[in-house]
C-alpha angles and dihedrals in degrees: 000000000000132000104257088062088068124049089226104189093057094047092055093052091042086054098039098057088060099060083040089068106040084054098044087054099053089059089031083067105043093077083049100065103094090052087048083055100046091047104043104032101236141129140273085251094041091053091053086077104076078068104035102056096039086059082033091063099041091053087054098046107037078073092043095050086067085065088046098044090059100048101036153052122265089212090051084046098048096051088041091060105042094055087051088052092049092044086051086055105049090041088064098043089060099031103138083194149015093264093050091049094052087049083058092041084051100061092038085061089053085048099055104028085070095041091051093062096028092061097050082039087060103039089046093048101038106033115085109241095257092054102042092093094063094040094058088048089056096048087040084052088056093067098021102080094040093085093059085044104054106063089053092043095051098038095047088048096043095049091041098032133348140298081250086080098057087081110027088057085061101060092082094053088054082048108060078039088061106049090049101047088049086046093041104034119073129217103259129202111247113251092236140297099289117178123242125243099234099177084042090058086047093052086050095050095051088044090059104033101051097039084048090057103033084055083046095050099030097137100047122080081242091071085069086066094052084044090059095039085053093046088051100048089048090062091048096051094043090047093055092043091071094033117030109097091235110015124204081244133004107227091193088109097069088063076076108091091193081055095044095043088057093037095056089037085054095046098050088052085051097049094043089057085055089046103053095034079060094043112043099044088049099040098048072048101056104026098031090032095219122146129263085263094070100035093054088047086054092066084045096089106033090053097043086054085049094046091056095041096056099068089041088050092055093048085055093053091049087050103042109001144258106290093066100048097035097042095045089045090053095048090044095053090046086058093046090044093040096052092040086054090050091038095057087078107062096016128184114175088242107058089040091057090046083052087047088048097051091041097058085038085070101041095044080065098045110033118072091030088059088068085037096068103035092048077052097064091057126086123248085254091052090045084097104047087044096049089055092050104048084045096049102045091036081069090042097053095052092047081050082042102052105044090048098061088042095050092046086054101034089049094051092037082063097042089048133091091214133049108211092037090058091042092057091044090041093052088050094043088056087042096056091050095054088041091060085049087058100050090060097060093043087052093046093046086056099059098037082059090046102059085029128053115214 
């Protein structure tokens, strides 16, 4: 099928909205989660899981979507998924108990565990080669800005309304998703009957689930247990990887060092956006003592700068290249990290929102074009396997992400005397982890630009 059979950049967008708003709404309901509490009559970890099975599904699902994408039509999966999107929605605005909202959670992960990959299917399969790099930093703008968004979202509508509104504002906005992917999108003719990996799919669930939960329960002797099941459904997975006749993903394609070097560089951006959309809004909460509205107000700048950087930046890789725009994004972004993590010391909002800014400066150039050229080593044939890849373990970094920074402060909150003294060196302490991490890929994508010109 050519281009000019589907309208692209609609169907981006159409695809794209759908994976905003499953990400605005698991920041949205973090600062929830007291009122959750309060409301249901349940505890801290039970709480957890209006976040945990919602990254738990679409772990689950991104692998799954390959499958999908084979044996079925992207038109069909595209509508599939957004009226699964708008029923988990209106099953949580009008949730009456815990039980009744993760129901609702549930269905918004299979959504957006199929538009995730459909949208990077459609952009790798439609978009000519010299355009491919601004078409990834459109459908990367799309989710990008949701984790600034959503602190300020949720914590606007649950003062003024309710957290019920959190999900029923964002029907329209499906809506509108819906009636220009089924415009947009053609019906497209399945690749063939492939068969699934059952016991792959099985692998895939016990990976997830167990290393979700051991991260969850990490500090209790249960998490030993998760840790075993994950283990075991790696080795599964693995196992039927290099014998099932048609495996859920062919894992062949990490065997290529060029693909590695980008996917790794692509995972540790993405963790770093997790980390510091943890750290900062808790942090301006707990040391300047301000509310989730500005905190949330404070990741506004810096994401909408990275929002509007991310299609630009693509552009400048389809113009020039990858190493300008990826190794200036990366220094830029060690200046911006390096002088948030100084700046925690002695913080006033607004250098902690110019150290945001230059921060997400640098990632808006890096980031997308990061998935861009390693997705560009692989072969036509490969573009599948890689897609799920890049999608499944971008969740999985920012869960990794995510419960990292949260245990280093929660650990040295509990061994100080003061709370906002161990909360300061606790958030330094996590932004100093994730800068040496950094540091790495911008090391490593130095030396991949140096032996390769690109």
């Amino acid at each position: 099928m050519q281009e000019k059979n589907i309208k692209l950049l609609p169907a981006i967008i159409a695809t794209g909205m759908m994976s905003f708003a499953g990400v605005l709404i698991e920041t949205a309901m973090n600062v929830t989660f007291p009122t959750l509490i309060n409301e249901f009559g349940i505890t801290t970890g039970q709480v957890q899981w209006v976040t945990t099975i919602y990254l738990l599904v679409i772990s689950i699902f991104v692998p799954f979507s390959n499958y999908l994408l084979k044996n079925f039509s992207i038109r069909k999966l595209f509508a599939i998924a957004n009226l699964f999107f708008i029923l988990g929605l209106l099953i949580d605005f009008f949730a009456i108990n815990f039980p009744i909202l993760l129901v609702g959670r549930f269905l918004q992960g299979v959504s957006t565990g199929i538009a995730l990959p459909l949208m990077f299917h459609i952009i790798l399969t439609f978009s000519s080669p010299e355009k491919r790099g601004t078409m990834m930093g459109i459908g990367t703008m799309t989710t990008s800005i949701a984790p600034a968004l959503g602190p300020t979202y949720g914590g606007i509508l649950t003062a003024h309304l309710s957290w019920h509104y959190i999900f029923l504002l964002l029907i329209p906005i499906l809506l509108v998703s819906l009636v220009m992917g089924v415009i947009a999108i053609p019906e497209t003719s399945p690749q063939g009957n492939s068969r699934l990996d059952v016991l792959g799919l099985l692998g895939v669930t016990l990976l997830f689930t167990g290393f979700l939960m051991f991260l969850n329960q990490i500090h209790q002797w249960q998490a030993l247990i998760w840790l075993v099941v994950g283990i075991a459904g790696l080795v599964l997975f693995y196992y039927q990887s290099k014998h099932a006749k048609e495996p859920l993903v062919h894992l062949d394609i990490l065997k290529q060092k060029q693909f590695r070097v980008f996917l790794f560089g692509f995972l540790v951006c993405q963790a770093l956006l997790l980390g510091v959309s943890f750290v900062l809004p808790n942090f301006v909460q707990i040391v300047l003592g301000k509310d989730a509205f500005v905190a949330g107000l404070l990741m506004l700048p810096g994401a909408t700068v990275g929002a509007v950087l991310a299609p630009i930046s693509g552009n400048l890789l389809d113009r020039f290249g990858s190493k300008k725009p990826i190794l200036i994004g990366l220094t830029l972004a060690i200046i911006g990290w390096t002088g948030l993590t100084i700046l925690l010391k002695q913080p006033l909002l607004v250098t902690l929102i110019a150290g945001h800014v230059v921060y997400m400066i640098g990632i808006g150039l890096c980031y997308s074009n990061m998935m861009t050229t390693g997705m560009n080593q692989l072969k036509q044939r490969e573009y599948g396997d890689g897609n799920t890849i890049f999608n499944t373990l971008q969740q999985f970094a920012g869960a990794v992400s995510t419960a990292v920074v949260a245990t280093i402060i929660s650990l040295v909150q509990q061994n100080g005397t003061n709370i906002i003294d161990s909360t300061i060196k606790g958030s330094q302490i996590a932004m100093v982890v994730l800068l040496i991490l950094l540091l790495v890929i911008f090391l490593q994508s130095m030396v991949y630009f140096k032996k390769n010109r690109a």
